[in-house]
C-alpha beads as a LAMMPS data file, in Angstrom:
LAMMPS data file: protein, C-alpha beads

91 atoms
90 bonds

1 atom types
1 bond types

-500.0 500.0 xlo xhi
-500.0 500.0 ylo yhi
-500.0 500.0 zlo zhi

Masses

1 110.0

Atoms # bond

1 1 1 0.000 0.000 0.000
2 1 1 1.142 3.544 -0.672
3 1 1 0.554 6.457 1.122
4 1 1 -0.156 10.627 0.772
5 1 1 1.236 12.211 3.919
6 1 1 -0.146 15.502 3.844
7 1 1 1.460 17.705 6.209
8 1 1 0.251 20.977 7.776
9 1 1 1.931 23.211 9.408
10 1 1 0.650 24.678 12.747
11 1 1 3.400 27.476 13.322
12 1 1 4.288 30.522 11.269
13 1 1 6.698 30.207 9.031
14 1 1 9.673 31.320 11.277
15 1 1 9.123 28.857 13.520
16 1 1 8.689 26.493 11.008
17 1 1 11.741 27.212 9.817
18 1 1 13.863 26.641 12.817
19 1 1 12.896 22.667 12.749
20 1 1 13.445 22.200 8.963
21 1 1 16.834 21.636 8.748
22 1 1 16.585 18.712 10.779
23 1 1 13.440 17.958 8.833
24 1 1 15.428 17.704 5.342
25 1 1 18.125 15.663 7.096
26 1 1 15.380 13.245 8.431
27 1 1 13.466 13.047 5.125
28 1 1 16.917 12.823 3.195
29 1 1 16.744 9.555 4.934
30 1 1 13.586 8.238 4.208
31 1 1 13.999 9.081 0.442
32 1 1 17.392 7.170 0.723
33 1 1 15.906 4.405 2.347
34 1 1 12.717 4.199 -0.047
35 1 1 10.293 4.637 2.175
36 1 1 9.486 8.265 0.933
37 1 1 9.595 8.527 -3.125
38 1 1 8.530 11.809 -3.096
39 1 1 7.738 15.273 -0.918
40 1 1 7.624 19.120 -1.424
41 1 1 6.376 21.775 0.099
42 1 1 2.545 22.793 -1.101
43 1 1 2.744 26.103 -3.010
44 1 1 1.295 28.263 -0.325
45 1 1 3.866 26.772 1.659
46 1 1 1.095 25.923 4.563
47 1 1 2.469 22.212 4.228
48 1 1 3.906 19.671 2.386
49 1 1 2.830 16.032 0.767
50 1 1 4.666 12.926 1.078
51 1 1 4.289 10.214 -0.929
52 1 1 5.539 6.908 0.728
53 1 1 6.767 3.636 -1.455
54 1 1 4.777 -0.087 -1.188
55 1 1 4.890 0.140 2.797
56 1 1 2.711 -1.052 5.363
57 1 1 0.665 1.372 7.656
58 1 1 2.363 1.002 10.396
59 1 1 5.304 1.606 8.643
60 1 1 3.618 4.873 7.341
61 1 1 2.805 6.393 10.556
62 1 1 6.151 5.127 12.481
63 1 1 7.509 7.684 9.535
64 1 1 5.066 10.521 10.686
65 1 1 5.683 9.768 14.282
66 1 1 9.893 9.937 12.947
67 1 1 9.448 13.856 11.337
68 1 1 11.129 16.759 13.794
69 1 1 8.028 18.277 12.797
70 1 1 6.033 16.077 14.343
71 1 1 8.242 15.936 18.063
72 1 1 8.488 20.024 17.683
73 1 1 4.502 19.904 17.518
74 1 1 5.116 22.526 14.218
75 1 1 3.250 20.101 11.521
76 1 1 0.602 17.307 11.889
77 1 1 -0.163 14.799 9.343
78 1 1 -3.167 13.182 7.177
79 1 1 -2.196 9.761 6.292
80 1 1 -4.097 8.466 2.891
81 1 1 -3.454 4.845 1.721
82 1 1 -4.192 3.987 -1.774
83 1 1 -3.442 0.892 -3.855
84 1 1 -0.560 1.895 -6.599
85 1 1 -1.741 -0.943 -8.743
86 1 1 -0.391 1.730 -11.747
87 1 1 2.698 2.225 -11.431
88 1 1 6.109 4.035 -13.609
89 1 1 8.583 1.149 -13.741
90 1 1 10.565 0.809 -10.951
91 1 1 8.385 1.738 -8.243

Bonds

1 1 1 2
2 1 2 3
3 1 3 4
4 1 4 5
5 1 5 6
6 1 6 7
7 1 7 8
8 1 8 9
9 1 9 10
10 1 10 11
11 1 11 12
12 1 12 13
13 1 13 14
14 1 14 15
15 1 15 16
16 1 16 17
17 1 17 18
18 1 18 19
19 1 19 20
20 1 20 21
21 1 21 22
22 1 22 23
23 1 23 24
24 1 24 25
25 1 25 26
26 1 26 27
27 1 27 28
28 1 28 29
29 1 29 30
30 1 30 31
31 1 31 32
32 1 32 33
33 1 33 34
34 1 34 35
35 1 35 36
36 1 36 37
37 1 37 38
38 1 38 39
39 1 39 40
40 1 40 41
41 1 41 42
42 1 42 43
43 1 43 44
44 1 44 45
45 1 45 46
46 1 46 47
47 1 47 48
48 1 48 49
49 1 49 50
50 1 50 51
51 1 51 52
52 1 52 53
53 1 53 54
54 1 54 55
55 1 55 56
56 1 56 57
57 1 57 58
58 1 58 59
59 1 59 60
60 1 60 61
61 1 61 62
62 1 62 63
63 1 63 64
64 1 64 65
65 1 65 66
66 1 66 67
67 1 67 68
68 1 68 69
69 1 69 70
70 1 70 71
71 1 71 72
72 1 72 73
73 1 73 74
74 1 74 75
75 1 75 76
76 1 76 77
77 1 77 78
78 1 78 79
79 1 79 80
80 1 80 81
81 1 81 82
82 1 82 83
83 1 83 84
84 1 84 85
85 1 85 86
86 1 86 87
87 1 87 88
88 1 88 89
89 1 89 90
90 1 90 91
């Protein structure tokens, strides 16, 4: 199962900021790992999605639970699963 990890953030943006460096280092880690395959920041920057690889979801919210965001109480998370039965090659 895959998952959308929609993030929103519950600080301004200053305070936001002073997490996300160790917020990129974390998810640098996931992506290396494969358990994120992609993220970004929404365009009004009031959040971010995640989208995780084939992973359980358990696995999914053990990555939410992971985020600095999530311990520095700055973001909190929707998780969506959905079936990626169509999928680019590789993934």
């Amino acid at each position: 199962m895959f998952h959308v990890l929609k993030s929103t953030y519950l600080q301004p943006p200053d305070i936001v900021n002073q997490t996300r460096p160790a917020h990129l280092e974390w998810l640098k880690g996931e992506v290396a790992a494969g358990r994120i395959v992609l993220a970004g920041r929404l365009e009004d920057e009031t959040g971010a999605v995640l989208i995780t690889g084939d992973i359980s979801a358990d696995e999914a919210r053990a990555i939410v639970d992971d985020d600095p965001y999530t311990a520095a109480e700055v973001a909190r998370y929707e998780l969506t699963p959905f079936n990626g039965a169509f999928r680019a090659p590789g993934l």
